[in-house]
C-alpha positions in Angstrom: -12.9 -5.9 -11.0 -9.0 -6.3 -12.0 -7.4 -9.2 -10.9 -3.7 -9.3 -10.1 -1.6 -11.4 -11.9 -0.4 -14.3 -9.3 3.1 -14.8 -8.0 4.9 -16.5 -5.4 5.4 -14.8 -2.5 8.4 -16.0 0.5 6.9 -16.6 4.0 3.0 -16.3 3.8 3.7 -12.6 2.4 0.0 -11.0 2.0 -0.3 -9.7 -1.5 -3.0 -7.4 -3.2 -5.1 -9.8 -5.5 -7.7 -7.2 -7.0 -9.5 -4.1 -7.1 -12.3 -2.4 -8.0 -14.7 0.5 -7.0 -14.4 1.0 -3.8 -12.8 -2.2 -2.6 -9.7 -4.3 -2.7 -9.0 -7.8 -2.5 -5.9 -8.8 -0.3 -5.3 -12.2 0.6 -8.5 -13.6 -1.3 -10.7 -10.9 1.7 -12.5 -8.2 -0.4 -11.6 -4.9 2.2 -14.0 -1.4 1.6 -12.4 1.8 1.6 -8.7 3.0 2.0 -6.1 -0.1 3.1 -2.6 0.0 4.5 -1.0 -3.5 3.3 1.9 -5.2 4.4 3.4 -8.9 4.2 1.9 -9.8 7.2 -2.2 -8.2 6.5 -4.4 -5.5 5.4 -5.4 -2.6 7.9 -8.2 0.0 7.4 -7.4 3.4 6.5 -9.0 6.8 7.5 -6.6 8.1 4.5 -4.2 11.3 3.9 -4.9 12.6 7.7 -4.2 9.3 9.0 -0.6 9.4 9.7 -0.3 7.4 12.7 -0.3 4.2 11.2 1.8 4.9 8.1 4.5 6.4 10.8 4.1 3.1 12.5 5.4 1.6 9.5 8.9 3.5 10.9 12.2 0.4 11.4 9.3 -2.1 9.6 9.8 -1.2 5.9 12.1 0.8 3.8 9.8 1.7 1.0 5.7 3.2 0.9 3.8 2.9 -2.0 1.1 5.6 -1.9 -2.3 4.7 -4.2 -3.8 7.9 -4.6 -6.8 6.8 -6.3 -7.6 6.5 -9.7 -5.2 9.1 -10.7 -1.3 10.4 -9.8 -1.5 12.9 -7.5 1.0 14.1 -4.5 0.5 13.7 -1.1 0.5 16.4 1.0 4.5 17.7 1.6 4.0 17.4 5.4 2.9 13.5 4.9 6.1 13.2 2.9 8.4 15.0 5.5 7.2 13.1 8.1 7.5 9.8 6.5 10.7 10.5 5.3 12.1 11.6 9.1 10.8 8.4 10.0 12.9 6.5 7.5 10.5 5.4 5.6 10.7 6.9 1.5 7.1 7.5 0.0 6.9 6.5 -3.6 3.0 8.5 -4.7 1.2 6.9 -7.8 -2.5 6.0 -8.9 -3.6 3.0 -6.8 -3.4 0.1 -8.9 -0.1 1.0 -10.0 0.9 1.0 -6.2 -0.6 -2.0 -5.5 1.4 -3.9 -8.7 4.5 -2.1 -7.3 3.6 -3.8 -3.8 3.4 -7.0 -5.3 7.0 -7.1 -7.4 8.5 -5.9 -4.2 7.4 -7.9 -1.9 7.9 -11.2 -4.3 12.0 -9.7 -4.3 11.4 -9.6 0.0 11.8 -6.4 0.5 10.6 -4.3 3.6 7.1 -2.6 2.1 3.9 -1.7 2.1 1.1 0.2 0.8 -1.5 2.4 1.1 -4.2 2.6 -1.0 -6.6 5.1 -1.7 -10.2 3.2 -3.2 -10.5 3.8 -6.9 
């Protein structure tokens, strides 16, 4: 498992603290599976095809980090498009590197979130 390297966060913000196979650990709770994460808790994810809940995320942050796994990949165009009508800008990378970018954010207090694909 990889542990996060701790920070202070304003408010009660929810941060990622690890990760492994399968699994991440927000808020000191180990979650199975894919995760959307914001500053106020962690919320299963069906993944790529699940766009109602990352379109949810619409007016409530400005910026999506997008694990894709263990590796960089794209999303599919049509997740971007949407995301982006909605206001919200998509930023794709592997998912710890999404979850670290979560972290820094959200210690400056900015509007974000994540959503993680397991390793």
């Amino acid at each position: 498992m990889s542990v996060m390297t701790p920070t202070e966060f304003l408010g009660g913000a929810v941060p990622v603290d690890g990760y492994g196979p399968g699994f991440f650990r927000v808020g000191g709770k180990v979650h199975h599976g894919a995760v959307i994460v914001t500053e106020t808790g962690v919320t299963p994810w069906q993944g790529l095809d699940d766009t109602a809940p990352l379109l949810a995320l619409s007016g409530v942050v400005d910026v999506l980090f997008i694990g894709m796994g263990a590796d960089v990949a794209f999303p599919p165009r049509d997740l971007t498009d949407a995301l982006e009508a909605a206001g919200i800008m998509a930023e794709p990378m592997n998912s710890p590197s999404a979850a670290r970018s979560y972290n820094v954010t959200l210690s400056e207090g900015r509007r974000v979130a994540c959503a993680l694909l397991p390793l």
